[in-house]
C-alpha positions in Angstrom: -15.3 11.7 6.6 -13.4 14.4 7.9 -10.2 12.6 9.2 -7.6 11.1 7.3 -7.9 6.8 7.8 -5.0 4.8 9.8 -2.7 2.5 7.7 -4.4 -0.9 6.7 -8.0 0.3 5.7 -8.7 1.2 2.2 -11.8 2.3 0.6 -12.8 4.2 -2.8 -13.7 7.4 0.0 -9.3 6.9 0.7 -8.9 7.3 -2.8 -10.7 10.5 -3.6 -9.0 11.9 -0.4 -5.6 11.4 -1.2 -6.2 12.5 -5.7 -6.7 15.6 -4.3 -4.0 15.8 -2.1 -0.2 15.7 -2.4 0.0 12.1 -1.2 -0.4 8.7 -3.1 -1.2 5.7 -1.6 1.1 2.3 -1.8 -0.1 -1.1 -2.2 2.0 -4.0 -1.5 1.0 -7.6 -2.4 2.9 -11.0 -1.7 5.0 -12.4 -4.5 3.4 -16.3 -3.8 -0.5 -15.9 -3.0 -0.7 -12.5 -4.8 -3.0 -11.2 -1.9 -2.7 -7.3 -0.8 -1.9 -7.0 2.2 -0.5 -3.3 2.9 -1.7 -0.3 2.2 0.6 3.5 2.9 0.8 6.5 1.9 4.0 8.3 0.4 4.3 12.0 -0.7 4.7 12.3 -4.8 7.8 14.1 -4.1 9.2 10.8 -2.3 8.4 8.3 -5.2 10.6 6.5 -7.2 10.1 4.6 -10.7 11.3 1.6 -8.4 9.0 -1.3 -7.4 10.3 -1.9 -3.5 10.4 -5.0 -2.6 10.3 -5.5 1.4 10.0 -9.1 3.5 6.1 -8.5 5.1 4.3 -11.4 6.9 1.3 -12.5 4.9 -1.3 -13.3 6.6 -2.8 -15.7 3.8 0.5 -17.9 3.4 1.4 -17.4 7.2 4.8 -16.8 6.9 7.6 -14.0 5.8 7.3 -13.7 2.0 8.7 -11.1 -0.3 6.1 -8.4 -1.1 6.4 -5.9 -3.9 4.9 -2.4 -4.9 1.6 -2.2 -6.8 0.9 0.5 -8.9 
């Protein structure tokens, strides 16, 4: 526990780290197979009201697809 994870793993311990820090963590998921496939983190000074929307390779559909901002 001590660390802070690397981009890509997720887990309710990632959660609880970043509610009590200054950070909040992104989740993109493709447009077509609605699978989510990145995980970041952004500061809550750097958020905006709006969704991005970024061409990601998914792994599911194996190809470039549009993938958009979870909440």
């Amino acid at each position: 526990m001590g660390s802070i994870p690397t981009l890509g793993y997720y887990c309710m311990e990632v959660e609880t780290l970043y509610q009590m820090s200054d950070k909040s963590i992104i989740v993109m998921s493709c447009t077509k197979c609605k699978s989510k496939n990145y995980y970041f983190s952004k500061s809550e000074k750097q958020t905006t009201k709006t969704k991005l929307v970024l061409q990601k390779f998914c792994k599911k559909c194996r190809k470039h697809t549009e993938h958009k901002t979870l909440k």
